[in-house]
C-alpha positions as CSV (number, residue, x, y, z in Angstrom):
1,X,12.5,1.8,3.4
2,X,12.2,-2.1,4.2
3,X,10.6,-3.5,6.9
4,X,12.9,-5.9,9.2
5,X,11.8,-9.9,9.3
6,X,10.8,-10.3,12.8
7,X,12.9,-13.8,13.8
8,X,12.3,-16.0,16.7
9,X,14.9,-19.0,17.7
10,X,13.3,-22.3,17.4
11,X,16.2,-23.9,19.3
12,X,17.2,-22.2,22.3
13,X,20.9,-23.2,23.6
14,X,20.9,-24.3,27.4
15,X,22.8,-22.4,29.7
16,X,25.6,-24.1,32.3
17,X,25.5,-20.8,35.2
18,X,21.9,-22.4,36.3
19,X,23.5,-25.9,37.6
20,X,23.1,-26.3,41.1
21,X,26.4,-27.6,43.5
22,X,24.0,-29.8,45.6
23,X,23.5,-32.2,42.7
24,X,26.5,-31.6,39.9
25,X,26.3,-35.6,39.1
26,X,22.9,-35.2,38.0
27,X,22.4,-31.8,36.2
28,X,25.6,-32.2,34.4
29,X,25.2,-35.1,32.1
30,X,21.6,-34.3,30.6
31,X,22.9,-30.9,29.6
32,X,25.9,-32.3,28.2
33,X,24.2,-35.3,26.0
34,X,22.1,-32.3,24.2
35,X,23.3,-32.4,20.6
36,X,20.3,-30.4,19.0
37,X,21.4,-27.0,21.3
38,X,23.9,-26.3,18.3
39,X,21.2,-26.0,15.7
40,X,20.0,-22.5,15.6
41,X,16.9,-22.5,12.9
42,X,15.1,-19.6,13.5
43,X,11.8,-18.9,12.2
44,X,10.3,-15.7,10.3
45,X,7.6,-13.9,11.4
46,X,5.1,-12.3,9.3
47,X,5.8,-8.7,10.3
48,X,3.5,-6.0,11.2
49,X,4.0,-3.1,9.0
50,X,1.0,-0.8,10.1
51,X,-1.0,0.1,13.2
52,X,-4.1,-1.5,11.5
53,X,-2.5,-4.3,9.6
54,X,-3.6,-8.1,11.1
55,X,-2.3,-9.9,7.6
56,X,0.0,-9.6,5.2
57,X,0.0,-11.0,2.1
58,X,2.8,-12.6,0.5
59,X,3.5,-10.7,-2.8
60,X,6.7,-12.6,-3.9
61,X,9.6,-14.3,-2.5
62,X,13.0,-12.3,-3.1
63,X,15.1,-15.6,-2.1
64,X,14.2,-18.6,-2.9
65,X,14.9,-21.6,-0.7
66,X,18.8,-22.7,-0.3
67,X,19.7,-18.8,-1.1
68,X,22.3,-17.5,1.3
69,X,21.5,-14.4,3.3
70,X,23.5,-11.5,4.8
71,X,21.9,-9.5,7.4
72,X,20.2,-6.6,5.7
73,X,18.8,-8.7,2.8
74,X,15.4,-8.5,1.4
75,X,14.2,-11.7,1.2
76,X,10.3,-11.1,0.8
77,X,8.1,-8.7,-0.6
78,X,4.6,-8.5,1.8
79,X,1.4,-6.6,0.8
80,X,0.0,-5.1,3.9
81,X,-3.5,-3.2,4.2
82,X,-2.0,0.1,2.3
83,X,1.4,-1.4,0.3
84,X,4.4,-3.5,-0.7
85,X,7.0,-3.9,1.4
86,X,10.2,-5.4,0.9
87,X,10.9,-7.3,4.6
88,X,14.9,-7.5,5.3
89,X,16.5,-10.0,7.7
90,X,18.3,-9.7,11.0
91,X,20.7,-12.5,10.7
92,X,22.8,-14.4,8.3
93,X,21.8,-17.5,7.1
94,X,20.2,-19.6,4.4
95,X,16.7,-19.5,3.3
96,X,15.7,-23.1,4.3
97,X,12.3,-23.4,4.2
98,X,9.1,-21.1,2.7
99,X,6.1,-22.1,5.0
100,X,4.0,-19.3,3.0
101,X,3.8,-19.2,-0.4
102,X,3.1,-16.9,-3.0
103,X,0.0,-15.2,-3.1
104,X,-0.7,-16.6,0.1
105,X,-2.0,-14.9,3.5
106,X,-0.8,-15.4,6.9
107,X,-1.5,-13.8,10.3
108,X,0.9,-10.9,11.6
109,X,3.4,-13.2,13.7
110,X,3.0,-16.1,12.3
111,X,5.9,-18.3,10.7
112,X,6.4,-17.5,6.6
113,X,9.6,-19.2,6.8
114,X,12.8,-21.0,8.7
115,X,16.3,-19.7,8.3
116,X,19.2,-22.2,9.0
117,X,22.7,-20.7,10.3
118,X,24.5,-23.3,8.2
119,X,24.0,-25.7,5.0
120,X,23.7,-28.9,6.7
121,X,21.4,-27.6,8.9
122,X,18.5,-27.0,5.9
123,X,17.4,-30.3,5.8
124,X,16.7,-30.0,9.6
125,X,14.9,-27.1,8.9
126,X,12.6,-28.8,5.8
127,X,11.7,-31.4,8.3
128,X,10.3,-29.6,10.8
129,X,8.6,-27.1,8.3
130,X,6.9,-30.5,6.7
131,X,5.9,-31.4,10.2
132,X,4.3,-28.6,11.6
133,X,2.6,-27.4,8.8
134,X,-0.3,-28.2,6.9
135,X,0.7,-27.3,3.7
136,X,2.9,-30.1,4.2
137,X,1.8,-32.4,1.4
138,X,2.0,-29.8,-1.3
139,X,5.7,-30.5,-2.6
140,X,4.2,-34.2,-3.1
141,X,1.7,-33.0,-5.7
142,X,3.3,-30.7,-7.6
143,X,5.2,-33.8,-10.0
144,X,2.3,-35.1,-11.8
145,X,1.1,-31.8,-13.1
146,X,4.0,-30.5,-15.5
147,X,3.3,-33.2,-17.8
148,X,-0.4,-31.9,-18.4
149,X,0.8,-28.4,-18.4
150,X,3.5,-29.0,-20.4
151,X,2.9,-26.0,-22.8
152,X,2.3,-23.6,-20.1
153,X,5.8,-21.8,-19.0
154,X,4.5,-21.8,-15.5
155,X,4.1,-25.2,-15.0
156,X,7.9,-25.0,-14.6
157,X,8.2,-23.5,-10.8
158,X,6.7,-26.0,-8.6
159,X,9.3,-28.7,-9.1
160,X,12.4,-26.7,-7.8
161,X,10.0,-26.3,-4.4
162,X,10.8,-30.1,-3.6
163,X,14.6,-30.0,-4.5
164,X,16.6,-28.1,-2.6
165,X,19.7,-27.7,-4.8
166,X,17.6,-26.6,-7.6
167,X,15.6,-24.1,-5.9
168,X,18.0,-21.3,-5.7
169,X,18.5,-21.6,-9.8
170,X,14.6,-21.3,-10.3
171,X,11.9,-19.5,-8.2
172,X,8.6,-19.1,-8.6
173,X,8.7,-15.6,-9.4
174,X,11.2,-16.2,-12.3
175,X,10.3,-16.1,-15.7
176,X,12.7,-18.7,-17.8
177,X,15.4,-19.2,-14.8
178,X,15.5,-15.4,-14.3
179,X,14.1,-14.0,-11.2
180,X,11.5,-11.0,-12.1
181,X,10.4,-9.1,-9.1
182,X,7.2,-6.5,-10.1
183,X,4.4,-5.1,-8.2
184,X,1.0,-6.6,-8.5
185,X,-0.5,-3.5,-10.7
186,X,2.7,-3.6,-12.9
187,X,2.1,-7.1,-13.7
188,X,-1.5,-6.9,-14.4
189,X,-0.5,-3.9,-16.2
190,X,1.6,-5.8,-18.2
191,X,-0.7,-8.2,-19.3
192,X,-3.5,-6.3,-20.5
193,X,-0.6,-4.3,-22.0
194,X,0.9,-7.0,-23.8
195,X,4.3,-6.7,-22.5
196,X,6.9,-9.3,-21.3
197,X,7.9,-8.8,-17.7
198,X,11.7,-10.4,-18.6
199,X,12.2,-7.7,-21.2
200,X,11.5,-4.9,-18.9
201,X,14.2,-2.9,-16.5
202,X,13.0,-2.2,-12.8
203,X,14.1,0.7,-11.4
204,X,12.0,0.3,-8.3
205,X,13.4,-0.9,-5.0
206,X,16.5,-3.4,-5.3
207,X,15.1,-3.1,-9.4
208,X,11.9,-4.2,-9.3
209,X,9.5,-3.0,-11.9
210,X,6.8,-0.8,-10.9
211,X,4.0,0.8,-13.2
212,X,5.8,3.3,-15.1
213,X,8.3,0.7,-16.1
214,X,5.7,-1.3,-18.0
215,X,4.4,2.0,-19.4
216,X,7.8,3.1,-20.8
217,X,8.4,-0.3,-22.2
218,X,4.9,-0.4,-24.2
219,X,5.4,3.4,-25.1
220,X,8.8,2.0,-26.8
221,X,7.4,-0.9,-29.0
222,X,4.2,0.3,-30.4
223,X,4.8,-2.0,-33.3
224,X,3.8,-4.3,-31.1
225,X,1.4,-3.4,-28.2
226,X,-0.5,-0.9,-29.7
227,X,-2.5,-2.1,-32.6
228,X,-3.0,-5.6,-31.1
229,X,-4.8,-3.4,-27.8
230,X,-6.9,-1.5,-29.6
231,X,-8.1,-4.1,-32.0
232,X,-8.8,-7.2,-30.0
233,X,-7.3,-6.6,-26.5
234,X,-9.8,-3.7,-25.2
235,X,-13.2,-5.6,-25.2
236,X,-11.7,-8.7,-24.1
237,X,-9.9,-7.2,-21.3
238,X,-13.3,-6.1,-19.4
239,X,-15.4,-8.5,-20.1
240,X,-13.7,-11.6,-18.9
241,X,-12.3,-9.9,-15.4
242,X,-15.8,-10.3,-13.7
243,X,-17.5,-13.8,-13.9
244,X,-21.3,-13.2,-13.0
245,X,-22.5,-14.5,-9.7
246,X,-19.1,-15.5,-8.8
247,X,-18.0,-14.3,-4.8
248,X,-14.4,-12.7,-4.6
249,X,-13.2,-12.6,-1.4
250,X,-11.8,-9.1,-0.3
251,X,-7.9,-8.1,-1.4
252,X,-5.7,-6.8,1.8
253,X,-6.3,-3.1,1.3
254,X,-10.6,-4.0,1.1
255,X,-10.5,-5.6,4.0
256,X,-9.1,-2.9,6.1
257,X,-11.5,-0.2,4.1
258,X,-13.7,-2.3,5.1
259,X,-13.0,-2.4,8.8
260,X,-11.8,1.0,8.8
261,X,-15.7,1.9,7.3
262,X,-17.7,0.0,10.2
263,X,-15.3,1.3,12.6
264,X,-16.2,4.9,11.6
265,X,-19.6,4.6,11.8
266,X,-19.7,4.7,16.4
267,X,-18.6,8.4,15.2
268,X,-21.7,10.8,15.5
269,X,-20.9,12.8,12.1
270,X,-23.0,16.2,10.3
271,X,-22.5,17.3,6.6
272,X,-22.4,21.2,5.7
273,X,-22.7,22.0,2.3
274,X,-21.4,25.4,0.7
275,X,-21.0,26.5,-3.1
276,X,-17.7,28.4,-4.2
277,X,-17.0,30.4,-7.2
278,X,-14.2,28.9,-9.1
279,X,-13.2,31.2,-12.0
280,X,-10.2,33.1,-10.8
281,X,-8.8,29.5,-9.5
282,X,-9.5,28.4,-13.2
283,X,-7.7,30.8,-14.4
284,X,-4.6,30.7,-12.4
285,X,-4.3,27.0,-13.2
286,X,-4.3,27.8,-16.9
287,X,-1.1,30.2,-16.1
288,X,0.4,27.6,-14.2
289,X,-0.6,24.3,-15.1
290,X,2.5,24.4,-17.6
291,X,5.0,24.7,-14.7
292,X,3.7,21.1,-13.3
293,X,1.1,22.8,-10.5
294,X,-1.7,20.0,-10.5
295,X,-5.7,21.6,-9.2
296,X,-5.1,18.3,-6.3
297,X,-2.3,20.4,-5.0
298,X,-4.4,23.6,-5.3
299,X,-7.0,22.8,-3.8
300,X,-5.0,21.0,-1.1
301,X,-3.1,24.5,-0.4
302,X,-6.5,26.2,-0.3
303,X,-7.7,24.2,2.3
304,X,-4.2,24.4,4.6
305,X,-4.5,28.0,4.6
306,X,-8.0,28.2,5.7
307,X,-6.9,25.7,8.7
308,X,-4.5,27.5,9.6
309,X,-7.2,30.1,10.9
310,X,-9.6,27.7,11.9
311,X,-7.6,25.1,14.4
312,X,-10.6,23.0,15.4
313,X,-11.5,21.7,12.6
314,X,-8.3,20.3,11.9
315,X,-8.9,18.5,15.2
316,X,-9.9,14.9,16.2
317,X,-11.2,13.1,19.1
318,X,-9.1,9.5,19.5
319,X,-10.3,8.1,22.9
320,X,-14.5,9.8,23.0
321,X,-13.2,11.8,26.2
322,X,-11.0,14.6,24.5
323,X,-9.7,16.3,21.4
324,X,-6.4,17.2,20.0
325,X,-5.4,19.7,18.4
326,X,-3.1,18.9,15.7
327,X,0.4,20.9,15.6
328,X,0.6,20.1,11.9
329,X,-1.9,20.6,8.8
330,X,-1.3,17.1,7.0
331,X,-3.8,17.0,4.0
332,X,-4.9,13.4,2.9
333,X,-6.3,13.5,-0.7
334,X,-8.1,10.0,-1.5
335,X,-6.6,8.2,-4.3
336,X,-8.5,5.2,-5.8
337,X,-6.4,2.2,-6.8
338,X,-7.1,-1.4,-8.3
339,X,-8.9,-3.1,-5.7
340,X,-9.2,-0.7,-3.1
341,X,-8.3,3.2,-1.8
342,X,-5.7,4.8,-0.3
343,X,-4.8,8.7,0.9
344,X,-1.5,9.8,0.3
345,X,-0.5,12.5,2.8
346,X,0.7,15.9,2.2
347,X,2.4,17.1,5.3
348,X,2.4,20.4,6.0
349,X,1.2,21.6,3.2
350,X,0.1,25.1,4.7
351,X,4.1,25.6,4.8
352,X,4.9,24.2,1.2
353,X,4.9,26.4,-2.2
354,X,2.5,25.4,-4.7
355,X,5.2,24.4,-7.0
356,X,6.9,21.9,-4.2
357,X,3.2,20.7,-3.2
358,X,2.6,19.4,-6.7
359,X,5.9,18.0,-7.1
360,X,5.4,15.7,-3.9
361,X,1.8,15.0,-4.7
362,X,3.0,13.4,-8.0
363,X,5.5,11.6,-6.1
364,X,3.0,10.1,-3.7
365,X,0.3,9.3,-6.2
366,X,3.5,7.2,-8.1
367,X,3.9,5.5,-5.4
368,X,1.0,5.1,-4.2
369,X,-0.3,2.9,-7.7
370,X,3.1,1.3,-7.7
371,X,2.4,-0.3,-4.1
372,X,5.0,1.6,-2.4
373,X,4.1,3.9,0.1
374,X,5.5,4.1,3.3
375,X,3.5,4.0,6.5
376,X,4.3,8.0,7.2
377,X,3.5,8.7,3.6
378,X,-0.2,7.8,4.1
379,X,-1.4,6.9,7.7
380,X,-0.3,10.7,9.4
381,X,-3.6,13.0,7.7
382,X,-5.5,15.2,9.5
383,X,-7.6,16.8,7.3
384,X,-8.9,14.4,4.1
385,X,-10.0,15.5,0.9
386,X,-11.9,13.4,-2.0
387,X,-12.6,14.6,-5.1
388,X,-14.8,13.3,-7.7
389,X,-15.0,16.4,-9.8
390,X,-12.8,15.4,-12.8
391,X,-15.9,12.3,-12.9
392,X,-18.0,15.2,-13.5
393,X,-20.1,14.1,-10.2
394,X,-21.0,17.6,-9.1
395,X,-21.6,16.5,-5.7
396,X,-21.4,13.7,-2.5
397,X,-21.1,12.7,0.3
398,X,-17.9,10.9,2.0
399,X,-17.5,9.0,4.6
400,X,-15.3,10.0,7.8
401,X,-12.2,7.9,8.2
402,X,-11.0,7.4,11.6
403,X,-8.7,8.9,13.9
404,X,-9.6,12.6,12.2
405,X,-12.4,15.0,12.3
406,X,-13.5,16.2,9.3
407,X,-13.1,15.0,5.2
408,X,-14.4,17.3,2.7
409,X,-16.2,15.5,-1.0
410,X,-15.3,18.1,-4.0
411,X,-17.3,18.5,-7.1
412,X,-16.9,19.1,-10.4
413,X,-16.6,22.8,-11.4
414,X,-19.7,23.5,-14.3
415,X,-20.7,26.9,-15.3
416,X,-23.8,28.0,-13.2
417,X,-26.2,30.9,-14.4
418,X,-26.4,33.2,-11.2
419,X,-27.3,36.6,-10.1
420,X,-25.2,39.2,-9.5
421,X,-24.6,42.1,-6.7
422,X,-26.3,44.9,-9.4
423,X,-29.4,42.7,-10.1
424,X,-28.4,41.5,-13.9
425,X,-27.6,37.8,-14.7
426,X,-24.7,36.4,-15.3
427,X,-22.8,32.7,-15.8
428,X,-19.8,31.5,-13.8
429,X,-17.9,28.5,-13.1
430,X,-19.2,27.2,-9.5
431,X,-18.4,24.2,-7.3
432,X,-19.8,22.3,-4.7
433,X,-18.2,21.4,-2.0
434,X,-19.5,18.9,1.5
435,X,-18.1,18.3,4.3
436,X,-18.4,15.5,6.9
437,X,-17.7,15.9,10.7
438,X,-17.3,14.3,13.8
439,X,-19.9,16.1,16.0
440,X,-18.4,15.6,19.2
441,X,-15.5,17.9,18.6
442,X,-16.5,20.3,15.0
443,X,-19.6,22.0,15.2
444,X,-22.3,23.5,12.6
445,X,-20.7,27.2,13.3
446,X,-16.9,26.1,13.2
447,X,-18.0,24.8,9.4
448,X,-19.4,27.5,8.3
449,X,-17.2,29.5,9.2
450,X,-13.6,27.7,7.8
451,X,-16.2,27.3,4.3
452,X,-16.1,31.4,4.0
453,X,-12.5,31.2,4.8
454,X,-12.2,28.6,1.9
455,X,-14.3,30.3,-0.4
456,X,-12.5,33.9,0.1
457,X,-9.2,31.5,-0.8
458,X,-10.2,30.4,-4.2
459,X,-12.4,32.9,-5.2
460,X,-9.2,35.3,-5.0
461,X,-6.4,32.9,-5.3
462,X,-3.0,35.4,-5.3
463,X,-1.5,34.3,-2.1
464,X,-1.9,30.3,-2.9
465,X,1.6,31.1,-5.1
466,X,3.4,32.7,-2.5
C-alpha cells in the first residue's frame, strides 16, 4: 500500500469569530487588508514510514513540477530504512515546487515539496521554495552544462527544473520525454544487464519496473544481452564498482543495520550450539521440492512447531523490566540484499501448510529485492532465522536483532562420519545449528531443550506436510 504525504499549510486563513466588540474599528480593517490568507501552498513532509526510520531517501519523483494532483495520487517514491514506498497526497493541487531532489536525503518531517491549490499560485510557491532553501541556486547552474554534455542523454533533465511549463513534459526520471519509474536494484540490474529501461513493461506498483521485469526482458533478447555479458560485461562489471581507498557513506537500509547493531549490543546474549541429523529432511525435500516447497520454508516450519511447545523462547524483553510472551509464532528469515539486509516475516507459520509457507516466502523474498515490502511484512518477527548453509559455511554466529529474544545461524548440511547406537560406523548428512539469546529472559536449559524439540522435528519430518 502507499504511504500518505504528510501536508502542513504554509498560509493559515485568519478567522473573523475572534474580533473583539470593544474595539471593531481597529480589529476590522487589518484582517480585512490581508490579501495573502487566499493562498493556500501547503508543504510536503517527508513522511515517516517505519518505527525506526529518521530519513528517507528520495528514490524518484512520480510528478514532476506543474503536474496536477488528485487526492490519492502518488507523487513520490521514498526509500526508507527497509523499502520503497510510493507516498500519495491528501489534497488536490499542483506540484509546484520539488525542495528535494532525486537521490537526495531529507529528515523525517522536513519539507520535500510545496503544493499550490491553483495555477497562478505556483509561482508564489517557487519563490518561497527559492527563498528558504539552500539549494536555491541550483536551477541557476544547470544551463551551462548541457553544452559540454551534449552527447550524454542525461544532460537533458536539468533544464525543465528552471521552466515551469516545460517541466511536466520532461522529468528527471524520464528517459527521451517518457517518464520511467523503476526500483533502484532493477535499474542497476538493468545496466549490468544491458537492457533499456524505456523498452521494458512495469508491472510493479502504478507500473513501475521491478527486478523480474528486467530479468524477463533480457531472458527475451538474448541476441543481444547475452553474449555481450559474458564476453566483456562480467569482469568489467566487478572491478570498476569499488574504487580502492575511496569512503562510501552508508545507503538508508546500512544505516539503520547499523544502529539497529549497536543498539543490540546493551542486550546481555549466550550462544548454544547443537548438531542435527538432516537426511530424512533431505529426502523429503527431494519428494517435494517439485511441488515449489523451498528448504527456507522447511526449516522455518520446523522451528514454529518446536515453538509452539516451547513459549519462552519465542519471547522478548522490550523495556529491561519484563517479558512478553508472544501470541503469535512470526518467523523472520534474513535475506541479504544490495547494500544492506532485511528479514521478511512469515506470520504464523506454525499455522500454515508447507505448500502455502513456500508460496508466501517466495512472495516476500520478491519483494523484498524489488524494494517493496511493507512495514508488516518485515518489522512483526519474533523468532529470526539466518542461514548461510547454501555458502557452504557450516557454522556462525549471528547477531541478536532487537525487540526479540532469540535468532538461530544455520549451516550447511555435509555428510559427517559418525557412530552409531550398535557400535559400527557410519556416514550421514549432519548440520549445525547456533543460537543467540537474550539472557535476561531465555536461559541455557530453555535452549536445550526447544534444540531436542527441533532436532526430533527434522530428524523425522512426517508431520511438517500436514
Amino acid at each position: 500500500m502507499a504511504a500518505s504525504l504528510q501536508l502542513g499549510t504554509a498560509f493559515v486563513p485568519t478567522s473573523t469569530s475572534y474580533l473583539r466588540r470593544r474595539s471593531p474599528s481597529v480589529a476590522t480593517p487589518p484582517r480585512r487588508a490581508s490579501p495573502r490568507v487566499s493562498a493556500k501552498i501547503r508543504e510536503i513532509f517527508m513522511p515517516a514510514l517505519s518505527s525506526t526510520m529518521t530519513e528517507g531517501k528520495i528514490v524518484s519523483w512520480v510528478k514532476a513540477e506543474g503536474d496536477q494532483l488528485s487526492k490519492g495520487d502518488s507523487v513520490v517514491v521514498v526509500e526508507s530504512d527497509k523499502a520503497d514506498m510510493d507516498v500519495e497526497t491528501f489534497y488536490d493541487g499542483y506540484l509546484a515546487a520539488i525542495i528535494v531532489d532525486e537521490g537526495s536525503s531529507a529528515p523525517v518531517g522536513s519539507a520535500i515539496a510545496l503544493l499550490a491549490e491553483t495555477v497562478e499560485e505556483i509561482a508564489l510557491a517557487k519563490s518561497q521554495a527559492s527563498s528558504s532553501s539552500p539549494s536555491a541556486p541550483a536551477p541557476a547552474s544547470p544551463p551551462p552544462p548541457p553544452p559540454e554534455a551534449v552527447p550524454e542523454t542525461l544532460a537533458s533533465p536539468p533544464p525543465p527544473k528552471s521552466a515551469p511549463v516545460s517541466a511536466s513534459s520532461t522529468h528527471p526520471a524520464s528517459e527521451s520525454g517518457q517518464r520511467i519509474v523503476a526500483t533502484p536494484y532493477a535499474r542497476k540490474l538493468a545496466k549490468d544487464l544491458k537492457v533499456e529501461l524505456g523498452s521494458v513493461v512495469g508491472t510493479g506498483p502504478m507500473g513501475r519496473v521491478v527486478a523480474k521485469d528486467v530479468e524477463a526482458a533480457a531472458a527475451a533478447s538474448p541476441v543481444l544481452s547475452t553474449p555481450v555479458k559474458s564476453v566483456s560485461d562480467s569482469a568489467p562489471v566487478k572491478t570498476p564498482a569499488i574504487e580502492l581507498g575511496s569512503v562510501v557513506p552508508f545507503t538508508t537500509m546500512q544505516k539503520a543495520v547499523s544502529r539497529n547493531m549497536v543498539e543490540t549490543l546493551s542486550v546481555p546474549t549466550f550462544r548454544v550450539g547443537y548438531t542435527i541429523t538432516t537426511d530424512a529432511l533431505d529426502n523429503l525435500y527431494k519428494k517435494i521440492k517439485s511441488k515449489g516447497v523451498t528448504m527456507t520454508a522447511l526449516l522455518a516450519k520446523a522451528t514454529a512447531m518446536a515453538l509452539t511447545k516451547h513459549p519462552v523462547v519465542n519471547s522478548c524483553c522490550r523495556d529491561g523490566k519484563s517479558f512478553t510472551y508472544n501470541s503469535s509464532i512470526n518467523i523472520a528469515v534474513a535475506v541479504a540484499m544490495d547494500g544492506g539486509l532485511i528479514t521478511p516475516v512469515l506470520q504464523d507459520a506454525d499455522k500454515l501448510d508447507i505448500y502455502s509457507l513456500s508460496r508466501k516466502w517466495k512472495e516476500l523474498v520478491d519483494k523484498a529485492r524489488a524494494k517493496q515490502l511493507q512495514t508488516h511484512e518485515y518489522s512483526l518477527g519474533t523468532f529470526t532465522l539466518s542461514n548461510l548453509g547454501m555458502f557452504g559455511v557450516d557454522r556462525f554466529d549471528a547477531i541478536l536483532p532487537t525487540g526479540t529474544g532469540a535468532i538461530m545461524a544455520v549451516g550447511a548440511s555435509q555428510p559427517t562420519v559418525v557412530a552409531t547406537k550398535d557400535g559400527r560406523i557410519g556416514m550421514k548428512n549432519q548440520m549445525q545449528v547456533n543460537i543467540t539469546a537474550d539472557h535476561r529472559v531465555i536461559y541455557g536449559a530453555d535452549l536445550a531443550a526447544f534444540l531436542q524439540t527441533l532436532a526430533k522435528i527434522i530428524e523425522d519430518p512426517k508431520d511438517l506436510t500436514f
